[in-house]
C-alpha positions in Angstrom: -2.1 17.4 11.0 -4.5 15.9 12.8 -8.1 15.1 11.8 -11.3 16.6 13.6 -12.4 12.8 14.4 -9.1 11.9 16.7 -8.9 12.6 20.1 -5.0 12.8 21.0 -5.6 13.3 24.3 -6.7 9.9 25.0 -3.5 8.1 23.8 -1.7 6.3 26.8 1.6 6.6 26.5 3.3 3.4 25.6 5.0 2.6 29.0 1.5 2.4 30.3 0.1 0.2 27.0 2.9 -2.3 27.7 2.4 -2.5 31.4 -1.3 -3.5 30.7 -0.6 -6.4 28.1 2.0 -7.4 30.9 -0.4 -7.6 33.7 -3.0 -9.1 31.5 -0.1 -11.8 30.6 0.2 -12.1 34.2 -3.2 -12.4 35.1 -3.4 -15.5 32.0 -0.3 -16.7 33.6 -2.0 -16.8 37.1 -5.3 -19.0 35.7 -3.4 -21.1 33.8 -1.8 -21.9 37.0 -5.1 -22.0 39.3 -6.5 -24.2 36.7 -3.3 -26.9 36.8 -3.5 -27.0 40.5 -7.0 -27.5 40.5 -6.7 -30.3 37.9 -3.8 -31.6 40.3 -6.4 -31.5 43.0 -8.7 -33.8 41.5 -6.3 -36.6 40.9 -3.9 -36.1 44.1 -4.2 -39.8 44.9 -2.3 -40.7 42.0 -0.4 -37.6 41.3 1.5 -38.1 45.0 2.0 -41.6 44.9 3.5 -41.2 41.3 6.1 -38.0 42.4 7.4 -39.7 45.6 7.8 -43.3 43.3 9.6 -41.1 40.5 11.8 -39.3 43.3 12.5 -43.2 45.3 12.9 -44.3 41.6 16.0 -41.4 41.1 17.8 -42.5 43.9 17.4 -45.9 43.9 18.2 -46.6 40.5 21.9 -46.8 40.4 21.5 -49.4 43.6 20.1 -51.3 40.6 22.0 -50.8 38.2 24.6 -52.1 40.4 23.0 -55.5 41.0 22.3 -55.5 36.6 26.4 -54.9 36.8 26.6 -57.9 39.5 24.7 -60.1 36.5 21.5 -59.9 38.9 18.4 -59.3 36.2 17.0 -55.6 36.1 13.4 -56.7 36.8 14.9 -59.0 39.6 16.9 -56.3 41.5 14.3 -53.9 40.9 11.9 -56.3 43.1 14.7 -56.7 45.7 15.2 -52.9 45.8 11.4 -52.6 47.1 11.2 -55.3 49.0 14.2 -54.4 51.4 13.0 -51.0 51.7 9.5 -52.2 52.6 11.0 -54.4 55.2 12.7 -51.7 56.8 9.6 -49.4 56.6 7.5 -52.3 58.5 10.4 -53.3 60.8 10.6 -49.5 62.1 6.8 -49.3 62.5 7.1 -52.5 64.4 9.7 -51.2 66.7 7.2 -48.1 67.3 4.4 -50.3 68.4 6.5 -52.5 70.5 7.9 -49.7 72.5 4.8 -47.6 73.0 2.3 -50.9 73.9 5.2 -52.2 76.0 5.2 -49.6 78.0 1.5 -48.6 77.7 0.9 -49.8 81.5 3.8 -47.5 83.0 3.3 -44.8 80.8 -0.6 -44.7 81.9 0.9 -45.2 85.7 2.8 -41.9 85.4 -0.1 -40.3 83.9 -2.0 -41.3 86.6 0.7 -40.2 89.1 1.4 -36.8 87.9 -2.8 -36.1 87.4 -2.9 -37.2 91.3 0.3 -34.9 92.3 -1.8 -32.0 90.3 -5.4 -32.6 91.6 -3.9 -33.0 95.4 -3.1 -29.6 94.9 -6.8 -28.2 93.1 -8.6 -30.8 94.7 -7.5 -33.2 97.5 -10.8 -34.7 97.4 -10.9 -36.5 94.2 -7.6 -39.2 93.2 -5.3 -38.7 90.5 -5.9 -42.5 89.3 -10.1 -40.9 88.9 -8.6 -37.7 87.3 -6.8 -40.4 85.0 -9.5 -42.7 84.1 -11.1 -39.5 83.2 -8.4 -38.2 80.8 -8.0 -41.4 79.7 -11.4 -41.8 78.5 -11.9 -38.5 77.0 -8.8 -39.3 74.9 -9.7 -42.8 74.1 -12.9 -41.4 72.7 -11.5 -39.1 70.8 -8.9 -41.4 69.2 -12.1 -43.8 68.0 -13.8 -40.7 66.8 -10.9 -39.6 64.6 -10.5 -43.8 63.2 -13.5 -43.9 62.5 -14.3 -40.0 60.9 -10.2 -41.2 59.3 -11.3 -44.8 57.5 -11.6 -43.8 54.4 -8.5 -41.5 54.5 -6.5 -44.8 55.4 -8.3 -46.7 52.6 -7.0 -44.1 50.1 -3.6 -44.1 52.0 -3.1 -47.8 51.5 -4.3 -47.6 48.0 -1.8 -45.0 47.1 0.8 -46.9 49.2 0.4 -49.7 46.6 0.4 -47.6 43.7 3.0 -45.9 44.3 5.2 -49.5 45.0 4.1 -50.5 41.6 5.3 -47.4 40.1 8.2 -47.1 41.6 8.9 -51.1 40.5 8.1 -50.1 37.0 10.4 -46.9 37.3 13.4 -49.1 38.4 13.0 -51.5 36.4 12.4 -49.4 33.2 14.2 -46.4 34.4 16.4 -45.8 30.9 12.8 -46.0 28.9 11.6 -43.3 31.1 14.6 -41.3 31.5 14.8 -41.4 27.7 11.4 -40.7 26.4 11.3 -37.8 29.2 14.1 -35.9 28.5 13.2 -35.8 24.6 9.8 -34.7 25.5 11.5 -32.0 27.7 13.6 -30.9 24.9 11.4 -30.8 22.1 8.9 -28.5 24.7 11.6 -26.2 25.6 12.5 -26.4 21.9 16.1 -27.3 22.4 18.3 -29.9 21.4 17.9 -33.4 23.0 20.8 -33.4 24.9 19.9 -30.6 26.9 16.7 -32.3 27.8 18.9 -35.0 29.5 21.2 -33.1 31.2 18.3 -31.4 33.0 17.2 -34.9 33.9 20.6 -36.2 34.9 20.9 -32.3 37.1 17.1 -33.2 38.4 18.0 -37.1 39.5 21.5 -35.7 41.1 19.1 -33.0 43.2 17.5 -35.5 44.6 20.0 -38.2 45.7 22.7 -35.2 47.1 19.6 -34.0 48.7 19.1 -37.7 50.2 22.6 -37.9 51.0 22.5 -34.7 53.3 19.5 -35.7 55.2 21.2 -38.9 55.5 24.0 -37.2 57.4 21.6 -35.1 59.7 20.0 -38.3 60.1 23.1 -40.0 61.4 23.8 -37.1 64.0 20.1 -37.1 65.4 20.1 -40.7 65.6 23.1 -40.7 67.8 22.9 -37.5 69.7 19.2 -39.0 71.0 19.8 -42.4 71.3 23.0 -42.0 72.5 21.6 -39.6 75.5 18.8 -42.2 75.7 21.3 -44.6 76.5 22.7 -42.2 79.0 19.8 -41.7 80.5 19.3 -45.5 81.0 16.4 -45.4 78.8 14.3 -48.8 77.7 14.6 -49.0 73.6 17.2 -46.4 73.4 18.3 -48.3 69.7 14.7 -47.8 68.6 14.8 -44.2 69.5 17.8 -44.2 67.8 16.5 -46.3 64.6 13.3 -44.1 64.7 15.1 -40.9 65.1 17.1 -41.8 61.8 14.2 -42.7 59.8 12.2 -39.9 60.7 15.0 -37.6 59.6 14.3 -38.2 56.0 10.9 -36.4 56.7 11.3 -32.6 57.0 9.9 -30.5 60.4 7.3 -33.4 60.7 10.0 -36.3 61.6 11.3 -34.5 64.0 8.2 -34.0 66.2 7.2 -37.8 65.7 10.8 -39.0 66.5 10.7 -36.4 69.6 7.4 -37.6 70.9 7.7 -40.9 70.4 11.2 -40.7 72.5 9.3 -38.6 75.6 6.5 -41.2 75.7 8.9 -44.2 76.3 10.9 -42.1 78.6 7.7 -40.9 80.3 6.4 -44.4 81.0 9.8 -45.8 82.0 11.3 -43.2 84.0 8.8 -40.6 84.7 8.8 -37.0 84.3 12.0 -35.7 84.8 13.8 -38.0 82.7 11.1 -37.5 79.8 12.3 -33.4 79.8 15.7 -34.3 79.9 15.0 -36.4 76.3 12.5 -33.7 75.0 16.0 -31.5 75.8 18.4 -33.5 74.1 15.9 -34.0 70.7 15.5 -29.9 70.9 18.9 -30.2 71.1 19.7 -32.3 68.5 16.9 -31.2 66.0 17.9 -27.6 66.4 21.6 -26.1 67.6 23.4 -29.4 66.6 21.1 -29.4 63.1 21.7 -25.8 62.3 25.9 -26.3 62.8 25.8 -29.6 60.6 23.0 -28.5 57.7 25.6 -25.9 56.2 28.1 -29.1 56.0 25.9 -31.7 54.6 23.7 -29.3 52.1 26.5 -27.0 50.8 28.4 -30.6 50.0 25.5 -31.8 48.6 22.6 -29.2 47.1 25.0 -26.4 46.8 22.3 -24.4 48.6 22.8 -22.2 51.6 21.3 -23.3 54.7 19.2 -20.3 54.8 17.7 -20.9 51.4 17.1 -24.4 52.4 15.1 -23.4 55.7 12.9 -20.7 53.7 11.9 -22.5 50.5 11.6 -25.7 53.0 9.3 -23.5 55.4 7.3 -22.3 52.1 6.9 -25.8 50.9 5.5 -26.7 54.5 2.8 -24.3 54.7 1.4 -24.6 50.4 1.7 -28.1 50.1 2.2 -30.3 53.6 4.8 -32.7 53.8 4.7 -33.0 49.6 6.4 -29.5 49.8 8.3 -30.0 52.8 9.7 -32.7 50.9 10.3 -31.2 47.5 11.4 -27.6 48.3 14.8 -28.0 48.7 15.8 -30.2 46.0 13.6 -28.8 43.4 14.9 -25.1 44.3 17.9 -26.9 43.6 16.9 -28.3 40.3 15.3 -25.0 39.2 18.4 -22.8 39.8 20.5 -25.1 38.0 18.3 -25.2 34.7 18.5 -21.3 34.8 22.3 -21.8 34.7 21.6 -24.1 31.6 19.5 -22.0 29.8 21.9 -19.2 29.6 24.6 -21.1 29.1 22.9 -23.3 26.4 21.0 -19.8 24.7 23.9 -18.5 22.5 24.4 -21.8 20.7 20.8 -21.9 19.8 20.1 -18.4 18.8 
């Protein structure tokens, strides 16, 4: 029976009660995020530096374990390790100032002549080499403004560039200490035996080194495709476009436009306009039909991910988080779908 003080009519059914505690779960969930990402915010400058050393760190290690196998010391081929990679890093920069200040004079001489063919067609009266200058300046001036508004961005770029070369040192060197004390701290937080821990790791380091190995494949096709029609196309530097082309690759979306710029600006100053469209057609090309028919090759080989995932959680990436995300979609998607697969397969044993 029930008694005068309750008020039945008031009880929510329970679908309802438990849809409530879910979306206040939820809502938890949510500012538990917010707050991380936040606190990720406020130390960025070593946060990044320490992910991309951990990630180099992943798929540079067995290079030195190789050299420890050749009786080179760990610490020893560790150092050698960075130090060739930094060459290559400065060598391809070099190559990219060469080119563009090499040709600086030509490529402000077509600039000058294709202003002049427009303004004898606005304005007879005034020269395209005035119409330059002005250009010229405006963009000049802007350039300073953004160095100078930019110099503390750089100092915190070169700060985190050094970091992060230490780190990823350390992470060679060390990398069974760290691989070791990680994947028991990843166990005993996901409460499961050690050796899962470790096979999440090994799954995670794999990720990232088949995800390496595709992009060194599409990196191999743009690189010949566009220095190959820059050959063609009796381009100056055609092996830099190449060299750059490849090295860009390993960027997502934001390589390709460097690699395809920096390509149209040499061919612009050596060879004018025509022949700088003809380039910008073959990069297009290369970056986009030729990609598209060789990414379901290299990633199903490598990440076991279908190109259309790849583009999606890549695109995501992109827009949250810049080129950090552009960088880590793929490969962690790739990480994260496998550890599901773990977890169910590993649940029965430890029920």
């Amino acid at each position: 029976m029930t008694q005068p003080n309750e008020r039945p009519y008031l009880r929510l059914p329970e679908w309802i009660q438990t849809a409530g505690r879910g979306a206040w779960l939820l809502v938890g969930i949510a500012a538990a995020i917010v707050i991380a990402l936040l606190f990720a915010a406020l130390i960025s400058d070593l946060l990044i530096p320490l992910i991309f050393a951990t990630i180099l760190a992943a798929i540079f290690v067995p290079l030195v374990d190789r050299l420890q196998h050749m009786g080179i010391p760990r610490s020893l081929g560790a150092s050698l390790v960075v130090v060739i990679s930094l060459v290559i890093v400065v060598a391809v920069v070099w190559l990219v100032i060469v080119a563009v200040f090499g040709a600086g004079a030509d490529i402000a001489d077509q600039v000058a002549a294709g202003v002049d063919e427009a303004g004898s067609v606005v304005d007879a009266s005034e020269s395209g080499t005035e119409r330059a200058t002005e250009v010229l300046a405006d963009v000049v001036k802007f350039l300073v403004e953004g160095v100078l508004r930019g110099l503390g961005s750089i100092t915190v770029l070169v700060v985190g560039l050094v970091t992060g070369v230490f780190i990823l040192l350390y992470m060679m060197k060390d990398w069974d200490l760290v691989f070791g004390w990680a994947s028991h701290k990843l166990a005993r937080l996901m409460g499961l035996p050690d050796s899962f821990g470790e096979q999440i790791l090994s799954e995670t380091s794999s990720s990232f080194r088949s995800y390496a190995a595709g992009l060194t494949i599409i990196g191999v096709m743009n690189a010949l495709v566009v220095g190959g029609g820059a050959a063609l196309l009796d381009i100056p530097s055609a092996g830099a476009i190449a060299v750059v082309t490849f090295v860009t690759s390993y960027i997502p979306f934001f390589g390709a436009f460097f690699a395809g710029a920096f390509a149209v600006v040499i061919a612009l100053g050596a060879k004018g306009l025509s022949v700088a469209l003809a380039i910008l057609a073959i990069t297009l090309l290369a970056n986009n039909t030729l990609q598209n028919l060789l990414e379901p090759v290299a990633f199903a080989k490598t990440l076991k991910l279908h190109p259309l995932v790849v583009l999606l959680v890549t695109t995501g990436g992109t827009l949250l988080f810049g080129v950090l995300g552009a960088t880590l979609a793929a490969p962690v998607t790739a990480v994260a779908l496998r550890t599901i697969t773990l977890l169910r397969e590993t649940q029965p044993l430890t029920e």
